[in-house]
C-alpha positions in Angstrom: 0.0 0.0 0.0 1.4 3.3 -0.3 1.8 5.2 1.9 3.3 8.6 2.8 7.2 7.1 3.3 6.8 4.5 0.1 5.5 7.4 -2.0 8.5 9.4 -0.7 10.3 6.7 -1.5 8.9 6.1 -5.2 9.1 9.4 -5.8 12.7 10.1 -4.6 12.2 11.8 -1.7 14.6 14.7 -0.9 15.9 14.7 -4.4 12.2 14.6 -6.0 11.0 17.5 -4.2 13.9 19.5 -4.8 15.0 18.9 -8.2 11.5 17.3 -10.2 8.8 19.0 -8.2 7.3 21.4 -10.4 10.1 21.9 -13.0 10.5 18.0 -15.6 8.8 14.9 -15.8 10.6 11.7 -14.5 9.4 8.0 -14.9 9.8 5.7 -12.3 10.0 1.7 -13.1 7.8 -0.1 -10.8 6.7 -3.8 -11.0 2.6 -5.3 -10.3 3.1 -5.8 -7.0 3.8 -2.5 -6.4 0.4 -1.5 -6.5 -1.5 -4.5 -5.9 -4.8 -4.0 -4.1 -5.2 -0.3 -5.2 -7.8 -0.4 -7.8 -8.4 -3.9 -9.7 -10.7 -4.4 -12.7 -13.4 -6.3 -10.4 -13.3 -3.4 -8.1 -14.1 -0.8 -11.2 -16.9 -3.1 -12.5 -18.5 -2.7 -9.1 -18.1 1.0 -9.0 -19.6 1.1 -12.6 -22.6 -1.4 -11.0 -22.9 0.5 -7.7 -22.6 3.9 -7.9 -24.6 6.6 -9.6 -22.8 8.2 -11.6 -23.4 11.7 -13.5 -21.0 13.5 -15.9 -18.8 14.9 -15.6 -18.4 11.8 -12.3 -18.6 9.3 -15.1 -17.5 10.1 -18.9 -16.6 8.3 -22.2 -14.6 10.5 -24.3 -13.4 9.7 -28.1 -11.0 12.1 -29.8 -11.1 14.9 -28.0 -15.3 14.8 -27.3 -17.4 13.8 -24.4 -19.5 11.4 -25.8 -23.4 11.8 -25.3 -24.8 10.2 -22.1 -27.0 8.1 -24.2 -24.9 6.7 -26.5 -23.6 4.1 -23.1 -26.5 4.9 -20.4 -30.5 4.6 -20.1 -32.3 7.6 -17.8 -34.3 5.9 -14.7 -36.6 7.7 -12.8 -37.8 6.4 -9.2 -41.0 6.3 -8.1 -40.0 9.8 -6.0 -39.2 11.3 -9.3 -36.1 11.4 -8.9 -34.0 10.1 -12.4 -30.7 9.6 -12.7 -28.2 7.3 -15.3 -28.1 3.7 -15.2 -24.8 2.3 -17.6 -25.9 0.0 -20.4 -22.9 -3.3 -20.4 -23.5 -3.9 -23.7 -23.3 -0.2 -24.7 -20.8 0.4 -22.7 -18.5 -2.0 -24.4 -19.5 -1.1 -28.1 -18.2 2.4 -27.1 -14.9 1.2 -25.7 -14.3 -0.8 -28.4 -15.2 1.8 -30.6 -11.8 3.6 -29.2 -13.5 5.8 -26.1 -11.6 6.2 -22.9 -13.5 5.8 -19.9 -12.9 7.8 -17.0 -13.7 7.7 -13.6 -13.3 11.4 -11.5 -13.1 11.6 -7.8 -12.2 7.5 -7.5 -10.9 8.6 -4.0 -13.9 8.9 -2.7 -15.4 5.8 -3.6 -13.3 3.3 -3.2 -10.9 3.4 0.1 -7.6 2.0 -0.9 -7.2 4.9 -3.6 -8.7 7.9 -0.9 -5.2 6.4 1.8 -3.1 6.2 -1.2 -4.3 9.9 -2.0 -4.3 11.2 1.5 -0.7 9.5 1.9 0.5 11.8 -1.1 -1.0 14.6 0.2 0.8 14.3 3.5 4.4 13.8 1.3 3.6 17.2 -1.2 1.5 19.1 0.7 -1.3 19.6 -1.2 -4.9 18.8 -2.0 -5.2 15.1 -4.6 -8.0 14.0 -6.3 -7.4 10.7 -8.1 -9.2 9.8 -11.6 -9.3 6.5 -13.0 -8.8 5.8 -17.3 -9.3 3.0 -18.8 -8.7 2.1 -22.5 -8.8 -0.4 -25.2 -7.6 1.0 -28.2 -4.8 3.2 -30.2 -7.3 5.8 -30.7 -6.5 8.6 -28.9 -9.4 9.3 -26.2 -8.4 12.9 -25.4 -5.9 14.3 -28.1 -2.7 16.0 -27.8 -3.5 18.2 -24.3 -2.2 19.9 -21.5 -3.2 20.0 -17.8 -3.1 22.9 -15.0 -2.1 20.7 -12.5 0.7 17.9 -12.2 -0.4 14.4 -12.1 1.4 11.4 -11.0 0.1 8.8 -12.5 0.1 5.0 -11.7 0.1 2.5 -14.1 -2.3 -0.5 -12.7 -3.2 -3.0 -15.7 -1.9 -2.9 -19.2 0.6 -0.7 -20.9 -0.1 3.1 -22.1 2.0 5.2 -24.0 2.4 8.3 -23.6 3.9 11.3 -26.0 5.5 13.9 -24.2 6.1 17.1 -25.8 7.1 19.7 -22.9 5.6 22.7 -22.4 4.6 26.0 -24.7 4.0 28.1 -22.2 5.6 28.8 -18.5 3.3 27.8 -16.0 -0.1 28.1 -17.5 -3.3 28.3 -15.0 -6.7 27.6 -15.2 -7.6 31.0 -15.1 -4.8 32.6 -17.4 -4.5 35.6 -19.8 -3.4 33.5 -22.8 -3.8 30.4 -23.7 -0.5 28.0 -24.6 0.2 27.0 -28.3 -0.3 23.4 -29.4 3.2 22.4 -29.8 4.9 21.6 -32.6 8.0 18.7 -34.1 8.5 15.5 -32.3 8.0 14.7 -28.7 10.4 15.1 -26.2 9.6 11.6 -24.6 7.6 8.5 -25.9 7.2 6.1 -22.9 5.2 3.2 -22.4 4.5 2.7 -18.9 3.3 -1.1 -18.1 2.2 -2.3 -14.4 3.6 -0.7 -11.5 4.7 2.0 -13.1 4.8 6.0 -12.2 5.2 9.0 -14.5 5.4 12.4 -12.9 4.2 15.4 -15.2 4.0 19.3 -14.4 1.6 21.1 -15.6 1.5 23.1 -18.9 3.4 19.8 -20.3 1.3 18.6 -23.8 0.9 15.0 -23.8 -1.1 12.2 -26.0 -2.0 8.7 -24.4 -2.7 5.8 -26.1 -3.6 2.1 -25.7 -1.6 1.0 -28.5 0.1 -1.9 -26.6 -2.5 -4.6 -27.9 -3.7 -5.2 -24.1 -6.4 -3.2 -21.8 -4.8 -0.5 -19.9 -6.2 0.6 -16.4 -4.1 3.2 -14.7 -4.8 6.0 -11.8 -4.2 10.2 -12.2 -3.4 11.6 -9.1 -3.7 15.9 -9.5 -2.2 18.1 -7.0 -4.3 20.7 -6.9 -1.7 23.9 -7.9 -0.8 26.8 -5.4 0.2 29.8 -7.4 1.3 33.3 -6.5 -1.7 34.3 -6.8 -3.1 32.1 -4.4 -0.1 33.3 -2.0 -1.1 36.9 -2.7 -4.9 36.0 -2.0 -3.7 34.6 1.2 -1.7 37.8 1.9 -4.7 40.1 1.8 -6.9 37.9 4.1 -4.4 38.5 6.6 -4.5 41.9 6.0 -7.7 42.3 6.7 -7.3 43.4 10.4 -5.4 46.4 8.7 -7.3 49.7 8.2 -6.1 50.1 5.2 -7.8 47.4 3.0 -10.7 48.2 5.3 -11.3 51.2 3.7 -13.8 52.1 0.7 -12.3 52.5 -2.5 -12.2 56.8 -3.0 -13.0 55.9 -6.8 -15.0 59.4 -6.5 -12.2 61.3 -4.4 -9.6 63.8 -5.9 -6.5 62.5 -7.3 -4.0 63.0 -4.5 -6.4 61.3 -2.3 -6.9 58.3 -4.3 -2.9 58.2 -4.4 -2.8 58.3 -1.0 -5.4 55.5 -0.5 -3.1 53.3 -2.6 0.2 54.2 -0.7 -1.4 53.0 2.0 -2.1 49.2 0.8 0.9 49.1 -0.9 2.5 50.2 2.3 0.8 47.1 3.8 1.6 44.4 1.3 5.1 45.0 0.6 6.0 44.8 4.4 3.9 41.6 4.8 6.1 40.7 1.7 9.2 41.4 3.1 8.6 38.8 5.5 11.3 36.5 5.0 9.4 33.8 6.7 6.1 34.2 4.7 6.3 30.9 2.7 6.8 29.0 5.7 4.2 31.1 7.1 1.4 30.5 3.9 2.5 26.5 4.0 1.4 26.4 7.9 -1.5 28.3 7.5 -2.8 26.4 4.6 -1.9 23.3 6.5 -3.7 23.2 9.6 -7.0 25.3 8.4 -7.7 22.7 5.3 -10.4 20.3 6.3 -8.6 17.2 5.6 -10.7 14.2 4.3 -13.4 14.0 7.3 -15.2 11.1 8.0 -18.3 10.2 10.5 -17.6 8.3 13.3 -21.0 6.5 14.2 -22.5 5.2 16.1 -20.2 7.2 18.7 -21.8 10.2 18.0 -21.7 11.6 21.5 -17.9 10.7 22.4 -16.1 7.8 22.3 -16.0 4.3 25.3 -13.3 3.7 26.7 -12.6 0.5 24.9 -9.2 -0.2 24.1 -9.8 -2.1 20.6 -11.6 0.7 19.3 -9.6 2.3 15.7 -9.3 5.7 15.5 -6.7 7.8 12.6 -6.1 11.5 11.9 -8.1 12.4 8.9 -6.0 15.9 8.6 -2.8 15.0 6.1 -1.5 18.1 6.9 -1.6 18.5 10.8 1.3 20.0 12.7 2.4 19.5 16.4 4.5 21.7 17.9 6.4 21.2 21.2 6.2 24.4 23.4 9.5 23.9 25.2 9.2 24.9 29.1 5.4 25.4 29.1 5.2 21.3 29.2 2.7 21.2 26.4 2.4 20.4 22.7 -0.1 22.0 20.1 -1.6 20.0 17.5 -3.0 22.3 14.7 -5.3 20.5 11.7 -8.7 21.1 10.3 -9.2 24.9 11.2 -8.4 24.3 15.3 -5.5 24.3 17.2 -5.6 22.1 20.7 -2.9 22.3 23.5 -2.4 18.6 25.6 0.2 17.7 27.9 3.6 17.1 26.6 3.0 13.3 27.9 0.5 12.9 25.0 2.8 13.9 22.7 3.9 9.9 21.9 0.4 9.4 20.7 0.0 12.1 18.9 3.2 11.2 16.6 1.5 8.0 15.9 -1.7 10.0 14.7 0.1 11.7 12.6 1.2 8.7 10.5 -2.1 8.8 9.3 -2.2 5.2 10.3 -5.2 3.4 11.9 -4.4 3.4 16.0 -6.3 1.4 18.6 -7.0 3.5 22.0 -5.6 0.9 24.0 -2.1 1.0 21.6 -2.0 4.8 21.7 -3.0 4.4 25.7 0.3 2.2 25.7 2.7 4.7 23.7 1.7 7.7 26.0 1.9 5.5 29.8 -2.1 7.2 30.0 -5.2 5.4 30.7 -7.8 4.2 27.9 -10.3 6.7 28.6 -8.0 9.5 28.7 -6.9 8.7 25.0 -11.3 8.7 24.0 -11.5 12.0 25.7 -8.5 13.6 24.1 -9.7 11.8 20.8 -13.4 12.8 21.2 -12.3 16.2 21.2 -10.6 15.3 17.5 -13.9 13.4 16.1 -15.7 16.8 17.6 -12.9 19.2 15.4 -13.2 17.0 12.6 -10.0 16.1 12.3 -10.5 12.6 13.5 -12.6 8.9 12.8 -13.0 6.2 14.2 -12.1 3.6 11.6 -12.7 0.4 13.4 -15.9 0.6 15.7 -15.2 -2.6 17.6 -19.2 -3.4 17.2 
């Protein structure tokens, strides 16, 4: 399974995030085993059987195009009058045959394996994944030459894919950009075929065209980072400006000139000593860190604080929580999910564990911090309560 140290590990760790990240693709060789139990073609079939699914949840595209819903789907309506999509087998195939790529968005949140496997990447890079699932029969190209916003790292499951690299046309293009990036032309810069067990890494703005023209059914998983610009640095700059009178102040768009010149001395005075900061990147990553919501999950039936029973499972459902040690005070500060709690530095033992993102049982995390069981379900209660802890093994 892979989790936050083998995707380090994958991915090259140290080296990865300071010499790939964000700037070339690399491959990485993997073999089956490697991602065994992730997503298999059973599991997708159930999903497909299971699940409703709605564009743009569940699409079949064919050069380029969405295809029509109701070229592989029949429209049911419930006796509430409610209607929704069932998928057709038989026209489901015909279309995949045909050369469509079926796709799968959000796969995380159906099916468990894929949501760790996400949340575990998350906690490595630091940033929001979503994990989309293609699969693909033919040569035909389901997409066409593209590009992305976001960087992907994508797992090869079943099958072989090739893929047609031909780097990027424009520097760091965005989802909401002034110009859009030329198709690129020549030769691509890579042509890989990835097979089972195998990762690419690709930034974004890099033009790519994927084909299953290995003569075999290729399965494989997308996993996007969601991006963090400068502009989303900037964004976060102002909201903690807002305290500032300054950018509380109406816009004099009807006063005279030297006052409006004034007004904008005054937030620029603002900004550029918040950006002078030489610790504001640190700062933004913290922030961003321990206010996202994580990947929250109920915790029934406990719904009013959890027994004291030691084989109860409980995990940290915020990849990006922080604890901090406050020296002489004899406390530590976990901060995740919008809240930041103080314990005692004697629950700081446990507290490492949670943040492995690993399943725990109160009586084990009891163990690693010398404390009684129904100390750990009172300090965890007050996690489920933040939302930035589940139980994930009721013991019922």
């Amino acid at each position: 399974m892979l989790d936050a140290a083998s995707w380090a590990a994958r991915l090259g760790g140290d080296s990865f995030l300071a010499q790939t990240f964000n700037r070339s693709y690399a491959v990485i060789p993997g073999e089956a085993a490697d991602v065994a139990g992730l997503l298999s073609w059973d599991d997708l079939n159930t999903i497909l059987a299971t699940q409703r699914l709605e564009p743009p949840r569940l699409r079949l595209s064919l050069d380029g195009e969405m295809l029509p819903l109701h070229r592989y789907a029949l429209p049911v309506t419930t006796r509430r009058s409610v209607t929704w999509h069932r998928v057709q087998p038989a026209e489901l195939h015909a279309r995949l045959a045909e050369g469509a790529s079926l796709v799968v968005d959000s796969i995380e949140k159906m099916h468990p394996p894929i949501g760790t496997a996400a949340e575990a990447l998350e906690r490595f890079l630091g940033t929001l994944v979503q994990v989309n699932a293609y699969a693909s029969w033919t040569e035909r190209e389901g997409f066409g030459t593209h590009w992305d916003d976001h960087d992907v790292v994508v797992v090869q499951m079943y099958g072989a894919k090739r893929w047609k690299l031909y780097g990027p046309t424009r520097t760091a293009p965005t989802f909401r950009d002034v110009e859009t990036p030329e198709e690129p032309e020549g030769d691509p810069v890579a042509d890989i075929v990835l097979t089972a067990g195998d990762v690419l890494y690709l930034p974004r703005g890099w033009w790519h065209a994927v084909t299953a023209d290995q003569g075999t059914a290729s399965l494989h998983l997308t996993f996007g980072l969601v991006t963090n610009t400068g502009a989303e640095l900037l964004t976060w700059v102002v909201d903690q400006l807002r305290s500032r009178l300054a950018l509380r102040l109406d816009v004099p768009r009807f006063a005279s000139p030297s006052e409006q010149s004034a007004f904008v001395d005054g937030l620029r005075t603002e900004v550029l000593a918040e950006l002078s900061d030489p610790e504001l990147v640190s700062r933004w990553a913290e922030s961003v860190d321990t206010t996202h919501y994580g990947r929250a999950v109920p915790s029934l039936p406990y719904i009013d604080g959890l027994p004291d029973r030691p084989e109860v499972s409980v995990r940290l459902t915020a990849p990006r929580a922080r604890l901090t040690e406050n020296g002489t005070e004899g406390t530590v500060t976990l901060a995740a999910a919008g809240t930041a709690w103080d314990f005692a530095a004697q629950a700081a033992p446990m507290l490492r564990v949670l943040l492995t993102g690993q399943p725990a049982t109160l009586g084990s995390l009891a163990g690693t911090a010398d404390l009684e069981v129904k100390d750990i379900a009172s300090l965890l209660s007050v996690l489920i309560e933040g939302q930035a802890a589940a139980v994930v093994g009721t013991a019922l």
